[in-house]
N, C-alpha and C positions, 0 to 999 in steps of 0.2 A: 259760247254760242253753239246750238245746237250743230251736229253735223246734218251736210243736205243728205238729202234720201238717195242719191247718184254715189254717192260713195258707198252704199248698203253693201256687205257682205252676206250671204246664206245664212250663215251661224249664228245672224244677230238678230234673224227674225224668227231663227227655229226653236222648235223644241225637241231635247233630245231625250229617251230612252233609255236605260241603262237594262240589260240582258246581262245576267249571271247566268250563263250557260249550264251547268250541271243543277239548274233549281227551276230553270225554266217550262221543256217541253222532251220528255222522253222519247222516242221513235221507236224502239228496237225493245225495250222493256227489262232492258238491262238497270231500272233503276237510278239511272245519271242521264237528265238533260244532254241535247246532242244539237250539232247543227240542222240536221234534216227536221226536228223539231221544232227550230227556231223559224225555218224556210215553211213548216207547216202554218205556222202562226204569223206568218208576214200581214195578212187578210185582216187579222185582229187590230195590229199595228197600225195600217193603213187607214182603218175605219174609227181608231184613236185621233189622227191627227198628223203623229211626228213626222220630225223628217229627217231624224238620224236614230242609227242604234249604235252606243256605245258597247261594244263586246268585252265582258272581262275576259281575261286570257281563253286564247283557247290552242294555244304552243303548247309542243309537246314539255311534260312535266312528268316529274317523279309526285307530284302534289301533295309535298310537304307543305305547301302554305295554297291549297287550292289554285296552282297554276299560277302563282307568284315567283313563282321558282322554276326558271324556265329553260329545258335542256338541248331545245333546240328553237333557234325564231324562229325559223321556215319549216317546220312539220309540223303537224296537228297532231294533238293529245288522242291517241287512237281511241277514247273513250267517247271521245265529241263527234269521231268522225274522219273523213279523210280533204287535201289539200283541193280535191273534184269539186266535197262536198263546200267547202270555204267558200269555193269561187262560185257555185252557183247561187250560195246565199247572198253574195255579191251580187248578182247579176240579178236574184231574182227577186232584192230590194230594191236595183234599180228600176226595176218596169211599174214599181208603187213610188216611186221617185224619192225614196229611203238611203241614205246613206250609212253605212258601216263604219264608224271609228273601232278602230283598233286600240286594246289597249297595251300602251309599251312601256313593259317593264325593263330598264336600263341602268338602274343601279347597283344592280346586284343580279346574279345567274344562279342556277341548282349549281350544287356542288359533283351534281353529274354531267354538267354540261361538257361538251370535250375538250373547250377550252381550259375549265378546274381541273380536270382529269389529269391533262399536259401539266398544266401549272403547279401543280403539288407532287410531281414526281421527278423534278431535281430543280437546284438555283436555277443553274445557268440555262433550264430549258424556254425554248423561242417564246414562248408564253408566260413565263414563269411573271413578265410584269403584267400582265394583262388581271392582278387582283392587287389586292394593297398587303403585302408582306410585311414581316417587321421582325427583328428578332427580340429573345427576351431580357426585360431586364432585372438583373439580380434572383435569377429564377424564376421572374413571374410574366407577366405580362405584358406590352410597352408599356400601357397606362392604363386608366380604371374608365373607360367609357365601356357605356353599359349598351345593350343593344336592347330597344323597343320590346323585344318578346323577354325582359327580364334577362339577369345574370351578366355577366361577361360580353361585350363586344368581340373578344376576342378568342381564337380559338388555335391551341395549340398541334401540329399538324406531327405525326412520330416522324413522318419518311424524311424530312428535310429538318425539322426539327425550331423551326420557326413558325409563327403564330401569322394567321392570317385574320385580316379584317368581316366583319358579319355586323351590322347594324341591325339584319332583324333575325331568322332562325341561322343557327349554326352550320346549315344546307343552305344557305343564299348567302353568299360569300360576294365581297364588295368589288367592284371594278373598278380598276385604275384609270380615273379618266383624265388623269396625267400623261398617261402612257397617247400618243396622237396615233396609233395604230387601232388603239380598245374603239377610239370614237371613230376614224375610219372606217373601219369593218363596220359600227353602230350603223353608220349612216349609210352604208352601201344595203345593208340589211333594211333600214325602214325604206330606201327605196325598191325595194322587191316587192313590198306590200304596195306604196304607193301607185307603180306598176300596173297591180293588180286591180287598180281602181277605186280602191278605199278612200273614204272620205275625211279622214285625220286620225290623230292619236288622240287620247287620253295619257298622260304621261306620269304615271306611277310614282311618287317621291321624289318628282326631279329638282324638288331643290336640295334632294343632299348629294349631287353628282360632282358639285363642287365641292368637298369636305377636303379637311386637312385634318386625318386624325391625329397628326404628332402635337396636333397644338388645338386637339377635340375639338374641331372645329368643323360640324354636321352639316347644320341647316345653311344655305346663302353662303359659301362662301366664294373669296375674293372675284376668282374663277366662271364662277357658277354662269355669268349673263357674256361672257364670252363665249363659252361652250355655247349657249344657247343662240347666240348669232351665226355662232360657226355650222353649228348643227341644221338652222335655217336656209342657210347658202347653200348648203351640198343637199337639200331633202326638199322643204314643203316649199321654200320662198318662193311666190308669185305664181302658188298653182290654188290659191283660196280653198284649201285644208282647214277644217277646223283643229287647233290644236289644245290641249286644254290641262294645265301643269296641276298636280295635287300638291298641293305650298303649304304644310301645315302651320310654318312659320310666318306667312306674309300679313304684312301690313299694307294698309291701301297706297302708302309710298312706295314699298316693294313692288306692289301686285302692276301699278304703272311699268316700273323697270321691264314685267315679262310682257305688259300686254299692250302697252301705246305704240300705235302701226306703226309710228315714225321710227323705230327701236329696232325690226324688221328681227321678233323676239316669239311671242307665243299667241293664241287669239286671245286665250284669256285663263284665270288661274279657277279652282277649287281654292278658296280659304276657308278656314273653319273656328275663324272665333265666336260664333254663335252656335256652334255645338258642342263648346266647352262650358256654355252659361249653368248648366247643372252639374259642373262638376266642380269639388272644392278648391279656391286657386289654391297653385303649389304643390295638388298634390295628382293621383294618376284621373285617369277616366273612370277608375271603380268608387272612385270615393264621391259621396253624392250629396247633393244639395237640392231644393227645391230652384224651378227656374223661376227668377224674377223679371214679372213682363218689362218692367221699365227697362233695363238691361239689355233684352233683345232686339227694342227700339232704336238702342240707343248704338248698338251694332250693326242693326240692316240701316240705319236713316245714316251712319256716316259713311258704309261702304255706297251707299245709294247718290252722296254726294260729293265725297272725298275722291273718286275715280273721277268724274264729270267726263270729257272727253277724251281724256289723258289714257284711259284704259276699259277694259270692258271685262262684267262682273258674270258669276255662274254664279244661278241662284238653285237651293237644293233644300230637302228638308233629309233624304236617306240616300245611302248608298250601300254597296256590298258590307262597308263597315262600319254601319249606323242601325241602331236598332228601329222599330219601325214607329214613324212619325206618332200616328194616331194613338200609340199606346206610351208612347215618350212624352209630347206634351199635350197631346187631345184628352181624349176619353174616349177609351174602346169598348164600354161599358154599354149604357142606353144613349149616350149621344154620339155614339160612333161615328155614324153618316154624317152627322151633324155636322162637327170637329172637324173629319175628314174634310169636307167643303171647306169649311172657313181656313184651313192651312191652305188650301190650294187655291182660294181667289188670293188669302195676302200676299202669298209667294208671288203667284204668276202675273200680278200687276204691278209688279217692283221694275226695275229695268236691269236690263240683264239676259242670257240664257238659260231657260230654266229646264232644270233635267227631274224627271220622272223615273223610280225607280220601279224593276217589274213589282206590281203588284200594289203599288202606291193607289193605282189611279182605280182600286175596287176596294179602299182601304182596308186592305192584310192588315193583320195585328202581331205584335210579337208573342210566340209560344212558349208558356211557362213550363221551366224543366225542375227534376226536383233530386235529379242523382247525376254524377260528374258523366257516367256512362252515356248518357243522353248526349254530351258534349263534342262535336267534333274541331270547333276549331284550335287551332293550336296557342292564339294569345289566350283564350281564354281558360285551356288545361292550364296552360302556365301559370298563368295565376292562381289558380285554384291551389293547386301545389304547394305555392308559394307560401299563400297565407295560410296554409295549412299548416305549413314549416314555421309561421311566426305567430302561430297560436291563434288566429282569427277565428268564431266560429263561425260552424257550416252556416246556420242560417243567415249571419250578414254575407258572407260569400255570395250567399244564393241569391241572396236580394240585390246585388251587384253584378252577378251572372244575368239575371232575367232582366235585367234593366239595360246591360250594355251591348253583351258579349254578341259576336258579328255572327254566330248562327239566330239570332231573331232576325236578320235581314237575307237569310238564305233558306228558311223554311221552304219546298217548291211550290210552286206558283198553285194559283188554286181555281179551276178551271171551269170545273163543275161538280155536282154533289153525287159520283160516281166513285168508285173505290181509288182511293189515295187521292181526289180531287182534280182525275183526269191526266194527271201530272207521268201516272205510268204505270203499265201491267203487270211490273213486277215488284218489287220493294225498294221503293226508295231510300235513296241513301241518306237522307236526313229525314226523320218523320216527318210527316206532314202534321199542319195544326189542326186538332181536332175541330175546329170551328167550320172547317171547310163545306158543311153540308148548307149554311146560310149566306156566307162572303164566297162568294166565288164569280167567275166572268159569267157564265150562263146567266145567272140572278139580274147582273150586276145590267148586263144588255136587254134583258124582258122589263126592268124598270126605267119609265124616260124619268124618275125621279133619279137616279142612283148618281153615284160618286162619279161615275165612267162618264156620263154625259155631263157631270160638272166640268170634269179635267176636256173633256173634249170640246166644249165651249170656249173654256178659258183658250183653249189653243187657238180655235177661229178666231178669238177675237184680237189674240196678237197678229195674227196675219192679214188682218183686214183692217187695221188701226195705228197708224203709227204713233201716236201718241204713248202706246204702251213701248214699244221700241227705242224712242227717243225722248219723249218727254223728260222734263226734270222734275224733282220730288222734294215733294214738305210735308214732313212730318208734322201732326197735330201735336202739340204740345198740351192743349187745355182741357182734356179726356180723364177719366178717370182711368188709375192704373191699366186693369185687365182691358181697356179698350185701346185698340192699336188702329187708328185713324191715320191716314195719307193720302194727301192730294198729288197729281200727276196733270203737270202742264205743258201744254205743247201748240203752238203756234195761234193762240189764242180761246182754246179746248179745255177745258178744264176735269177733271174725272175725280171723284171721291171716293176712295174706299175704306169702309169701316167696321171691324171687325172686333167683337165681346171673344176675348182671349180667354173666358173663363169658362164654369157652370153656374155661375151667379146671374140672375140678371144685372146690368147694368143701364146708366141713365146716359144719352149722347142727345145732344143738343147742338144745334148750326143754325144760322141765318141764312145761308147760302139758298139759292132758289134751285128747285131741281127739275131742268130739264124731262131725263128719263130716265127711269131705272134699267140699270145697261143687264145684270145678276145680280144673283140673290140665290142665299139656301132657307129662304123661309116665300112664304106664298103672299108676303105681304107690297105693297106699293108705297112707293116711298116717293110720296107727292109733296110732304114737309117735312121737314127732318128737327123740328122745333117738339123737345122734351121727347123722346124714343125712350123708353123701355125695352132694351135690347135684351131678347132671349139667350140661354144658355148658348154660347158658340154663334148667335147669329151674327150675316156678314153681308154684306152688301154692297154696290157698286153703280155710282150715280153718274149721269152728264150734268155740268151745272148750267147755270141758266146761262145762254148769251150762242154765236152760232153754229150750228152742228156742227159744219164742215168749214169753219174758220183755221 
């Protein structure tokens, strides 16, 4: 049974934003994205729709993994700004009724943070548990788990002369959150922010906080939904925070465990088994396959039914570590616009909270590179290196590089057709995409056609519809492949959306009677839905017949 609308939370009618701060908006023309830039661009935001911005890190760091690696929670990256400027971006999202997630990296710290610093300069110091230690064995290692950035999990330290734990770069060193003191201080920390009047976290890999590496045991373990209770009790519980776990591992049985209120656990998870549908199973994310539509159906229609009220879903097509939608499974070519829509009505009429990444909503394209030089992220040197070392040549590299690697979703923002894209006066730290003189926000707002006022549709019309909030969903089954059809039912309402996944035309056919056509990215009326000829990418969105406001 559906939930009443009296139990609504914020987060589950919103949409949120994700902000990479060093790609966003420059101020100062130092080339790096800043907060007084983001607080410039609030105005933009506002007239989008959202009603949160997810911040990736913007704690002070050594940014070894772009502010992943964090050397202090309570200082600002002096590159972003200072702790004045934080708070006024706080406050001056709240007067556009804009809420700030924080995002909280807790798995791991810089290995400059002062706590590592303590900890690797003798056993017995007051710190020395606040990481995961281990000595070696038989001269080598504890064991052979590998960390996410390739090589070794493990990392051997001269001054004490024992190996410490690292899951991702060899400078983000794991935290013990065994130790009940690492998660105390954790939790005294996210309430500083909270304090400050932040509107939740994003939580950075928190399903590997419960790990047991003696028994490599990463993702979920034993641990993991205790902590996450306990961590609730002392922080967000009963202040309606959005909170929102990156799970790489979850299943919609899991994803219940973090997100059903009764569990008083997470609001809701990131899972990503639909951005693994191009990647070869078994092996990494570089290794590539064409995505098959049926697949993707077959993973959004079970997360769309398999949570039912038990949990609640984030719907996403990119993030900071996703290359960018339209050029992954659209066509950033001549149907770019096209594409871009039709990703954005399938998404945003699923159920769920759907997050918007900067530059999604004027469909940015990912930038082809052609020298490792161009390269700044560090999974992606890694690799390059690697397969370098196992013989692969450059060109498949390349074609794995331009297809995955997380500088396609950090390119900066593209603002208008002004030198560097408006983005900043001085040299950007990551080129900008040479396209920026056509996709950019200036274009994007002089056209009422453009992508900007698709996604910004889409968002009224969550807010003004609960049907898309709470309805339940069926998947069409009797479609032709590349057509991804689903109906959305709620209190007697019925809503059809149906969407040509390809550049082929395709044929859709329905007896259903249609009301009204609610969107659309073709100019056409959709009075009968009996034999369609559906254009390259077209996508549309109907009331069926019976009463409006039933």
């Amino acid at each position: 049974m559906t939930q009443p609308l009296t139990n609504t939370h914020w987060w589950q009618e919103a949409v949120v934003y994700q902000v990479y701060p060093r790609s966003f908006q420059d101020s100062n023309g130092d080339g790096i994205g800043d907060l007084a830039g983001i607080i410039q661009r609030l105005d933009y935001l506002k007239k989008l729709g959202i009603s949160a911005i997810w911040l990736s890190p913007v704690y002070r760091s050594p940014n070894d993994d772009n502010g992943y690696d964090i050397s202090d929670y309570e200082k600002i990256m002096a590159e972003f700004g200072t702790m004045d400027d934080m708070e006024q971006l706080i406050a001056e999202a709240a007067k556009r009724e804009i809420k700030i997630i924080m995002d909280l990296v807790v798995n791991h710290t810089s290995d400059e943070h002062q706590w590592f610093i303590e900890s690797r300069s003798a056993v017995d110091n007051p710190y020395r548990d606040f990481y995961v230690w281990r000595k070696g064995r038989n001269g080598s290692a504890p064991n052979d788990l590998e960390s996410t950035f390739l090589g070794p999990a493990w990392q051997l330290d001269e001054t004490t002369g024992e190996y410490y734990l690292h899951l991702f770069s060899k400078k983000q060193p794991d935290l013990n959150w065994e130790n009940p003191k690492v998660r105390n201080t954790i939790y005294d920390m996210m309430n500083f922010w909270i304090n400050k009047g932040i509107g939740g976290f994003r939580m950075d890999v928190i399903d590997l906080v419960g790990k047991i590496p003696d028994q490599k045991i990463t993702g979920n373990g034993p641990k993991l939904h205790d902590y996450l209770k306990e961590m609730n009790a002392a922080t967000f519980g009963g202040k309606d925070l959005l909170t929102v776990g990156e799970t790489w591992g979850a299943t919609p049985e899991i994803a219940k465990l973090y997100s059903n209120p009764n569990r008083n656990e997470l609001s809701m998870v990131f899972q990503f088994e639909h951005v693994a549908l191009d990647e070869i199973p078994g092996k990494s994310k570089w290794d590539l396959r064409p995505l098959q539509i049926s697949e993707l159906k077959k993973v959004f229609a079970k997360w769309q039914t398999e949570l039912g009220d038990e949990g609640w879903n984030s719907l996403f097509w990119n993030n900071h570590d996703l290359p960018r939608i339209v050029s992954r499974w659209g066509n950033d070519g001549i149907h770019r616009i096209k594409s871009a829509k039709m990703l954005a009505i399938l998404l945003h009429l699923q159920k769920g909270t759907p997050y918007i990444y900067q530059g999604e909503e004027i469909g940015m394209t990912n930038r082809t590179i052609e020298n490792i030089s161009e390269i700044e992220d560090i999974e992606s040197i890694n690799m390059y290196n690697d397969r370098i070392e196992k013989g692969y040549s450059e060109a498949d590299i390349f074609t794995s590089l331009n297809a995955k690697s997380r500088d396609n979703a950090r390119t900066p923002m593209q603002w208008n057709a002004e030198k560097n894209a408006g983005f900043t006066t001085g040299t950007p730290w990551l080129a900008v995409n040479e396209n920026y003189h056509e996709i950019n926000v200036d274009e994007a707002l002089t056209d009422q056609n453009s992508i900007f006022y698709t996604y910004q549709k889409l968002i009224k019309l969550r807010k003004t519809n609960p049907l898309i909030i709470w309805g339940s969903f069926e998947l069409l089954e009797d479609t032709a492949e590349e057509v991804f059809a689903y109906y959305r039912h709620y209190q007697g309402e019925s809503w059809l959306i149906v969407c040509n996944f390809s550049d082929q035309v395709q044929n859709f056919s329905s007896e259903q009677i249609v009301n009204e056509t609610i969107i659309a990215n073709t100019e056409k009326n959709y009075h009968s839905l009996n034999n369609l000829a559906l254009e390259p990418y077209e996508a549309f969105v109907v009331r069926l017949g019976g009463n409006k406001n039933a």
